[in-house]
C-alpha positions in Angstrom: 47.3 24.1 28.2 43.8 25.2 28.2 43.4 24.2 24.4 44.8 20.6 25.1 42.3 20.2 28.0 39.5 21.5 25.8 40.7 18.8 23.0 40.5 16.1 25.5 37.3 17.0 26.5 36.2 16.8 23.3 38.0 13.6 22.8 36.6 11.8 25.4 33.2 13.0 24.0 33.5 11.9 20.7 34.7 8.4 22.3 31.7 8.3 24.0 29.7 9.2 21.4 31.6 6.5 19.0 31.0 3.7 21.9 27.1 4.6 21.9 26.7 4.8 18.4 27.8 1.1 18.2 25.3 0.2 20.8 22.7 2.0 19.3 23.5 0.8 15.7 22.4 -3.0 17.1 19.2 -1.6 18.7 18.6 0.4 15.6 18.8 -2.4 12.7 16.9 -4.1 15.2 14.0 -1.7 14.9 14.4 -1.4 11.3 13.7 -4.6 10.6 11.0 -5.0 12.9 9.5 -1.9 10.9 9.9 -3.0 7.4 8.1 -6.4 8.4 5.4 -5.0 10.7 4.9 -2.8 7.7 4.7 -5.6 5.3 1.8 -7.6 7.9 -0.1 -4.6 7.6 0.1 -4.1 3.4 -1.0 -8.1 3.5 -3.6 -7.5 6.2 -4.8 -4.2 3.9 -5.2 -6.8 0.7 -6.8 -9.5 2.8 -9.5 -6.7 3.8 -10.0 -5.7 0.4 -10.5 -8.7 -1.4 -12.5 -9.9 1.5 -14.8 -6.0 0.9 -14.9 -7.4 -2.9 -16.3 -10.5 -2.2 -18.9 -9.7 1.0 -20.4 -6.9 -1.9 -20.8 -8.6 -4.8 -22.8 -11.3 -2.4 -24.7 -8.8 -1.1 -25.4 -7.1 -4.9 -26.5 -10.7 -6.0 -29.0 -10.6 -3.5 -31.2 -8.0 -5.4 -33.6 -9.6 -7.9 -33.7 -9.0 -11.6 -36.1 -8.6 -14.3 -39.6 -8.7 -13.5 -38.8 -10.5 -9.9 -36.4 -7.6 -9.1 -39.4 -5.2 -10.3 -42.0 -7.0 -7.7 -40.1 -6.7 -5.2 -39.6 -2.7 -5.6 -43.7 -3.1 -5.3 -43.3 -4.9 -2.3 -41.1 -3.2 0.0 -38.6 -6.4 -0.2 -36.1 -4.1 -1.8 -35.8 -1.3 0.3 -35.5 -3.9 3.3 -33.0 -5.8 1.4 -31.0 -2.5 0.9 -31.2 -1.5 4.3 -29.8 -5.2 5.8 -27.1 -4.9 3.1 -26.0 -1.4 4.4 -25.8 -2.7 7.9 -24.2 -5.7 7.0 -21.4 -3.3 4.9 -21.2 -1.1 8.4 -20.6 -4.3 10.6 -17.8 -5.5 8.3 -16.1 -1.7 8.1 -16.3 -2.3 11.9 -14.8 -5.4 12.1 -12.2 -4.6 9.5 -11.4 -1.5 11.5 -11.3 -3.3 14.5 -9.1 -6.0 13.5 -6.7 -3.0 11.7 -6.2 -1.4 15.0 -5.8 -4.8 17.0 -2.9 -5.4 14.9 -1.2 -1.9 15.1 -1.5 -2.1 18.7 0.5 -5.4 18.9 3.0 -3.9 16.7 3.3 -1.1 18.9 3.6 -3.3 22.0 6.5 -5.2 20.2 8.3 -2.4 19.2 8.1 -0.4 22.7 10.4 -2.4 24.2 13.1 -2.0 21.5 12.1 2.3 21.5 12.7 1.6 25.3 15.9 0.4 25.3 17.3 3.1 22.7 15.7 6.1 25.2 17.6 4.0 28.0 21.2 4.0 26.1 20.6 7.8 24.8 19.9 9.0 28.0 22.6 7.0 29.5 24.9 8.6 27.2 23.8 11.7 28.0 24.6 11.5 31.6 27.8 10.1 31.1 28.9 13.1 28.6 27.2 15.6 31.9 29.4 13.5 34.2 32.7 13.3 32.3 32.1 17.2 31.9 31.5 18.4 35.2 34.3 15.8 36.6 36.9 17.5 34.1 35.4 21.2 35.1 35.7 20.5 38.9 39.0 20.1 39.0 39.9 23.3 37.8 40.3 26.6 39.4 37.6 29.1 38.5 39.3 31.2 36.2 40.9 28.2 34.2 37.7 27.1 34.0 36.3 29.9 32.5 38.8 30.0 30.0 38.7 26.4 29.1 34.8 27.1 28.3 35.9 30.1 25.9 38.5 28.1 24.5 35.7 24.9 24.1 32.8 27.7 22.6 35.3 28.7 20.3 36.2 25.1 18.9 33.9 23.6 16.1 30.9 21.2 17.2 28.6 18.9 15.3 25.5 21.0 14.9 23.6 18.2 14.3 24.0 16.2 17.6 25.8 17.7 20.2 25.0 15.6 22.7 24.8 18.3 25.6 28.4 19.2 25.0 28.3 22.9 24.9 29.3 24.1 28.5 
């Protein structure tokens, strides 16, 4: 008798566990898709930056004079004050790029909350129901049955990847 009551148990949890996994499958492709194609904004974002990078230096290398121009102005100073506007113009635009990086990482991470939200919720609701199907079933018992049902349950095989708080 003990051994069928432990088998319920443990069929009522693996219900549970079946019902919630379909939920959670939903939620899940849900967040995989969201994933791939946040993913995919940021590899086009990454290529948009770079080329841009590509094209804001060569500008700034065309700026430096050549041949006997690019020699007077070494004489002059111009150079060296050339050089140094070009190096603050390449830190303002690692800035920005930086900038608008995390800007969009954030707004993933906004989008996606929700969905991470709502799989917490249905985990955690799955959770209390397993506690609450558990301790209704152990109540009901008298001490000593209930000590051997727990034996009897210890002793049956469990998934040892996700138990979902089933071991009493």
């Amino acid at each position: 008798m003990d051994k069928t009551l432990a088998d319920k148990i443990h069929q009522f949890s693996q219900e549970t566990q079946l019902k919630y996994h379909r939920k959670c499958l939903v939620l899940q492709k849900s967040k995989e898709s969201m994933v791939k194609q946040h993913r995919q904004i940021r590899k086009q974002l990454n290529e948009k930056q770079n080329k841009r990078q590509q094209q804001e230096n060569k500008k700034r290398q065309n700026r430096f004079s050549k041949g006997f121009r690019g020699l007077w102005d070494r004489l002059t100073g111009n150079r060296a004050a050339l050089k140094k506007q070009n190096e603050m113009e390449s830190y303002q635009s690692m800035l920005r790029d930086r900038a608008e990086k995390d800007s969009l990482i954030q707004k993933h991470l906004d989008e996606r909350s929700p969905l991470q939200n709502k799989l917490d919720d249905l985990n955690t609701e799955q959770q209390k129901e397993i506690t609450t199907l558990k301790v209704t079933m152990l109540t009901q018992l008298p001490e000593e049955k209930t000590v051997l049902l727990q034996q009897a349950f210890n002793q049956s095989p469990q998934n040892t990847d996700r138990n979902y708080g089933l071991s009493l």
